[in-house]
C-alpha positions in Angstrom: 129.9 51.0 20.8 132.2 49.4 19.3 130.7 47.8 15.3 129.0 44.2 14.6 131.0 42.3 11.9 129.8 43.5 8.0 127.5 40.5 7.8 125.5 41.8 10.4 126.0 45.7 10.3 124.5 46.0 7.0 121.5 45.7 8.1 121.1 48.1 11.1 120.1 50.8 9.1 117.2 49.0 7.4 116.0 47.6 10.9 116.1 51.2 12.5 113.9 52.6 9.8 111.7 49.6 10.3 111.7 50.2 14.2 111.1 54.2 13.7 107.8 53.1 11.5 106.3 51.1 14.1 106.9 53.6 16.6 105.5 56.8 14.4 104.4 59.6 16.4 101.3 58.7 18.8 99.7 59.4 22.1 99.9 59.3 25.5 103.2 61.1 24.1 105.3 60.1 27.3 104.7 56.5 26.5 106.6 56.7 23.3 109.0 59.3 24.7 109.8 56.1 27.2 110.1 53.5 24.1 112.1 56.0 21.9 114.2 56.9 24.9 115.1 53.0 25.7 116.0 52.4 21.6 118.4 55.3 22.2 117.2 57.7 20.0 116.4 60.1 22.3 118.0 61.2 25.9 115.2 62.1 28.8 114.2 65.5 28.0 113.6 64.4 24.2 116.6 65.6 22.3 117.5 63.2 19.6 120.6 61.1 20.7 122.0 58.2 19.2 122.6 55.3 21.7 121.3 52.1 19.7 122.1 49.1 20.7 123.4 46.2 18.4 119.8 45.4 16.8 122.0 41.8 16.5 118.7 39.4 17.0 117.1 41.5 13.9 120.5 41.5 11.6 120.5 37.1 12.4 116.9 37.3 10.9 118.0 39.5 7.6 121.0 37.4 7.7 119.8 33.8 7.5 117.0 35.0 5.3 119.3 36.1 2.5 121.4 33.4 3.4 118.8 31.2 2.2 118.3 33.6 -0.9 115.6 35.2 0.1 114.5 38.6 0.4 115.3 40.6 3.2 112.8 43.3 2.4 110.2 40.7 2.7 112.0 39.3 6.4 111.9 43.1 7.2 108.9 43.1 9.4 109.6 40.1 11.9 112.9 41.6 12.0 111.7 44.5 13.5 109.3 42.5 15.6 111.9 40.5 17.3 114.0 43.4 18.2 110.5 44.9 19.8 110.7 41.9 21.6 113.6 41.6 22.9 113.7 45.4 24.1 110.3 44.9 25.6 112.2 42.2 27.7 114.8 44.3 28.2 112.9 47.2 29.9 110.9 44.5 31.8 114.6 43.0 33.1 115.7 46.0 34.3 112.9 46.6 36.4 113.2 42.8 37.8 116.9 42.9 38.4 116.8 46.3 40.1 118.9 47.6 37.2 119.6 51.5 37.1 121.7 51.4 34.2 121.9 50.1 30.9 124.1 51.3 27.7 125.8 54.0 29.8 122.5 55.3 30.9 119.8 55.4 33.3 117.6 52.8 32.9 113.6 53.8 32.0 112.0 52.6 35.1 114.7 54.9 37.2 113.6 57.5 35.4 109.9 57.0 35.5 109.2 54.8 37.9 108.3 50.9 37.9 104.7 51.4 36.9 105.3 53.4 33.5 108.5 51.1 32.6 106.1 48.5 32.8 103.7 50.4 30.3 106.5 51.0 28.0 107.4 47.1 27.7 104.2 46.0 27.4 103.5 48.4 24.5 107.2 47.3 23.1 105.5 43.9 23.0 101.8 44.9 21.5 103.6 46.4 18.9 105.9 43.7 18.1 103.0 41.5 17.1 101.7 44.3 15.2 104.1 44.7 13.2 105.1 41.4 12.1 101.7 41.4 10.3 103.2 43.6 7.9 104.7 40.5 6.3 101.6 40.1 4.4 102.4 43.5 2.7 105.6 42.4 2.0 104.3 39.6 0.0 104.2 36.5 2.0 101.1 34.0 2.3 98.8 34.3 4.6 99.6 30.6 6.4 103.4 31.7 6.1 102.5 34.8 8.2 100.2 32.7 10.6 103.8 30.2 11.4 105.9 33.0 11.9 103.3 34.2 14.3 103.1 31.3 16.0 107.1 30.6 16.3 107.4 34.5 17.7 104.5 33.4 20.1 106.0 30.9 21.4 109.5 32.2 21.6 108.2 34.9 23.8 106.7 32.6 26.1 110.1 30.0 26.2 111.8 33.5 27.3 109.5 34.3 29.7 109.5 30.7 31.3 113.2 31.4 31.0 113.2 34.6 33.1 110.7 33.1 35.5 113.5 29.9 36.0 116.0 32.8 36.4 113.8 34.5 39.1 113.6 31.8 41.4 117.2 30.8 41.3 118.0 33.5 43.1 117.6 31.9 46.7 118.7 28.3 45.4 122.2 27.2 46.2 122.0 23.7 44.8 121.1 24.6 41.1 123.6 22.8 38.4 124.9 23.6 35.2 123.1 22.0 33.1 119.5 23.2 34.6 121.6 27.2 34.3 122.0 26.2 31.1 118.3 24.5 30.5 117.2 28.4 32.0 119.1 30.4 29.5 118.4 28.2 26.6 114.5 29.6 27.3 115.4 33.1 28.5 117.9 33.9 25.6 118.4 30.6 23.5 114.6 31.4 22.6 114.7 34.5 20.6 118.3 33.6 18.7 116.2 30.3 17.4 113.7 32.7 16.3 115.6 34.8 14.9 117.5 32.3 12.6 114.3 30.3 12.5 112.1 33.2 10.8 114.5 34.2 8.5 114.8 30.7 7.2 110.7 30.4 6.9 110.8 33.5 5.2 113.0 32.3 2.3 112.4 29.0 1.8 109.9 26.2 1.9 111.8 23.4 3.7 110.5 23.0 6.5 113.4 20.6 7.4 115.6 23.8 7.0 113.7 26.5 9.3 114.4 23.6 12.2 118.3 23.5 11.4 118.8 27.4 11.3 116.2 27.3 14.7 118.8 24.6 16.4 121.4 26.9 14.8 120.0 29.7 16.5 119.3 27.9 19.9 123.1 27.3 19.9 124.3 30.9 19.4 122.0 32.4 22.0 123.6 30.3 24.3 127.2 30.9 23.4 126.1 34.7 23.1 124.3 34.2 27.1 127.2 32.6 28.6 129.8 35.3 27.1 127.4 37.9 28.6 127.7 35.3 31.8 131.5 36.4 31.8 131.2 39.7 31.4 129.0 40.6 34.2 132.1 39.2 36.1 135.4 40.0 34.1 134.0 42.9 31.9 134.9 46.6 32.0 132.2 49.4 32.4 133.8 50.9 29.2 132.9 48.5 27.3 129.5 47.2 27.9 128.0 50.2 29.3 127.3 49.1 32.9 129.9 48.0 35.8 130.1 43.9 36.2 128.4 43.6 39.5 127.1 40.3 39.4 128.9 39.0 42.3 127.6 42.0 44.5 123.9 41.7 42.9 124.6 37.9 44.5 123.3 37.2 40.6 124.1 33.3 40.3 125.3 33.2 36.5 127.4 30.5 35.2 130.4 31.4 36.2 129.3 31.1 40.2 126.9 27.8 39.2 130.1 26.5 37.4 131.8 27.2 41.3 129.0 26.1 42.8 129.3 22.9 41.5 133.1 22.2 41.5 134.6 23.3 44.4 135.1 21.1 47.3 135.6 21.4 51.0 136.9 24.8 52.2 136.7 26.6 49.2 132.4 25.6 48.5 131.8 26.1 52.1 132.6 29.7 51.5 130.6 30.0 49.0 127.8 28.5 50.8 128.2 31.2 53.7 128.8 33.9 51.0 125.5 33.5 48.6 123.5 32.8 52.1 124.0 36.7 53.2 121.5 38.7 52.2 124.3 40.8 50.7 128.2 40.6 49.9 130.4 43.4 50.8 133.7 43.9 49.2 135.8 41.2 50.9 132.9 38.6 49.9 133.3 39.8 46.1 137.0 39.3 46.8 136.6 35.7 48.0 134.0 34.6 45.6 137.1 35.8 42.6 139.8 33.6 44.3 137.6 31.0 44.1 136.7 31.3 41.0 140.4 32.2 39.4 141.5 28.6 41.4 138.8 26.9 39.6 139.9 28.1 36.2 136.3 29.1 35.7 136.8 31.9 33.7 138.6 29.8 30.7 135.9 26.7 31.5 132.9 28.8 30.8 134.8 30.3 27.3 135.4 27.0 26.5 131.4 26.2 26.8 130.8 28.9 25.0 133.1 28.2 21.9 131.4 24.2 22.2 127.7 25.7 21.6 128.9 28.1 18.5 130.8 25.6 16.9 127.1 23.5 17.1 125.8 26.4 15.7 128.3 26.2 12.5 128.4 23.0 12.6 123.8 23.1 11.8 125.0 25.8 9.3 127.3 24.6 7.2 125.0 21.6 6.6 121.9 23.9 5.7 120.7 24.9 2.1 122.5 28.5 2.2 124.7 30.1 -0.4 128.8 30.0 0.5 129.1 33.4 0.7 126.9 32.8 3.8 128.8 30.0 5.2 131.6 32.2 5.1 130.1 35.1 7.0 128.7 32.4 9.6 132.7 32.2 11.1 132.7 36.1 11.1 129.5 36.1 13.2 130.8 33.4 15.4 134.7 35.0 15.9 132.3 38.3 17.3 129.6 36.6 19.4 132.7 34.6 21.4 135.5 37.2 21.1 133.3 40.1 22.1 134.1 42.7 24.8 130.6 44.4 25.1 
C-alpha cells in the first residue's frame, strides 16, 4: 500500500502498538485469530503477515490533538478506539454487501462463515469502548473521559443509521443527491467528525473548538466517501485491493445517483430498465459507463469532493491550532482527494 502523507504516517506505529494491547492474547482463541487476521497481522492459518490498513481515522485523532498542542500520548486510547470502530464496521460491511474481498484478501466472514464474522465485529466494538477508558490512565478527567464516551457513542450510532439508510437504497431508484449525501455524512462523515472531534477535546478546553475540528471532520469524511464513491467505479484492483464492481453489485453510489438524477429521456430510461434487473451482465455495465462518461460524472463528483475538503480547511485554518498544523492540513487534503487506493 502505497504511504499516508508524513502528518499522518507518524503515527501508525504508535496506533498499532495501541491496537496490539487491546487485543493481547485471550480466549476463545479463534475469535482473536478472526480480529488479528482482519487488522492484517496475521494470514488464515496464523502466520504473522503484515497487511494493515491506513489506521487514517486514528492518525486525524493524534493529528488534530497535537495540532491543538496537546499530547498525543494522552489521545492514544480513543485513537485506538475509533480504529476498533471502524474495523468492527468494516467486518460487519462485508458481510452486508456480500463482500469476499478486502485488502487483496479474503474477507473474514468468507473464511469463517457469517455467524463468526459477526462475533468478531461485535467483539471489535466491545473492545473499542474498553479501551477508550484508558484515557483516564493517560491523565485525563474523569467528565473529559465521560464526553469522549459520549461523542464515540453517538458516532457509532450516526454510522449505523448511515449503513441502515445505505441498506434500503438498494431497491430505490428515485433517491437524490443530496439524501446520498445526507446517508454518507452518517455512515462515514460520522467517524471523521469523531475523529477530529476527540482529538480536539483531548487538548483543549474550548468547547467552541472540539465543534469546528467535528464540522472539520464531517467535511473530510465526506470528501474521503465520495473519492471512495469513484473508485468503486474508475479504480484499479492494484490499487485498492479489490476490483470496482459497483455497477455489477447494482451498488447505487454517487456516481450512479449523480446519473440518476441528471440524465434525461433515453439515456435515464436505461438506467431505469438497467438498476430494475435483479442483475447487470456485462453489456449493462457497459451502458451504465456511457452514460455516465456523457454526463461528465466522473469530473462532477471530483469536483464535490474537492468543495467538502476545502470546507474542511476552510473550519481549520480558523481553529486555535499551531501553523505547522495548518500546513500539514493541505498535505492531508492533496491525499484524501488525489488518492488512488
Amino acid at each position: 500500500m502505497p504511504d499516508l502523507p508524513d502528518s499522518l504516517n507518524r503515527y501508525r506505529g504508535v496506533v498499532e502498538d495501541a491496537l496490539r494491547a487491546a487485543l493481547v492474547d485471550s480466549h476463545p482463541q479463534l475469535l482473536y485469530h478472526m480480529m488479528r487476521y482482519h487488522l492484517g497481522w496475521q494470514d488464515e492459518h496464523g502466520q504473522p503477515s503484515n497487511a494493515s490498513g491506513k489506521a487514517l481515522r486514528p492518525s486525524l485523532c493524534l493529528w488534530a490533538c497535537e495540532a491543538a498542542n496537546g499530547d498525543r500520548l494522552q489521545a492514544l486510547p480513543v485513537a485506538a478506539a475509533l480504529e476498533l470502530v471502524h474495523q468492527f464496521s468494516l467486518i460487519h460491511d462485508d458481510i452486508q454487501d456480500g463482500d469476499t474481498e478486502r485488502r487483496h484478501r479474503p474477507t473474514v466472514w468468507s473464511l469463517w462463515g457469517q455467524g463468526q464474522a459477526i462475533s468478531a465485529g461485535d467483539a471489535m466494538l466491545t473492545l473499542a469502548h474498553q479501551t477508550l477508558l484508558g484515557l483516564s490512565a493517560t491523565g485525563v478527567q474523569p467528565l473529559r473521559v465521560l464526553k469522549a464516551s459520549k461523542a464515540l457513542n453517538e458516532g457509532v450510532l450516526r454510522m449505523i443509521q448511515g449503513q441502515c439508510l445505505d441498506l434500503s437504497f438498494e431497491e430505490n431508484l428515485e433517491m437524490s443527491v443530496d439524501g446520498y449525501l445526507d446517508m454518507i455524512g452518517r455512515k462515514t462523515g460520522a467517524l471523521f467528525r469523531c475523529s477530529l472531534y476527540l482529538g480536539a477535546l483531548i487538548a483543549s478546553e474550548d468547547e467552541s473548538e472540539w465543534d469546528r475540528m467535528g464540522r472539520a471532520g464531517e467535511a473530510l469524511g465526506l470528501g474521503f466517501q465520495v473519492i471512495d464513491d469513484i473508485l468503486g467505479v474508475w479504480g484499479t484492483e492494484e490499487m485498492t485491493g479489490k476490483k470496482a464492481t459497483d455497477l455489477r453489485r447494482r451498488k447505487k453510489s454517487l456516481p450512479v445517483v449523480y446519473a440518476l438524477e441528471q440524465a434525461t429521456g433515453h439515456a435515464r430510461q436505461e438506467l431505469l430498465n438497467i438498476y430494475s434487473k435483479p442483475a447487470l451482465d456485462e453489456t449493462d455495465v457497459n451502458i451504465v459507463l456511457a452514460v455516465l462518461d456523457d454526463l461528465n460524472t466522473q469530473d462532477s463528483c471530483h469536483s464535490m469532493a474537492s468543495d467538502f475538503c476545502q470546507k474542511a480547511l476552510d473550519e481549520i485554518r480558523a481553529a486555535k491550532i499551531s501553523t505547522r498544523a495548518k500546513v500539514e492540513i493541505e498535505e492531508i487534503v492533496d491525499f484524501l482527494t488525489e488518492r488512488e487506493y
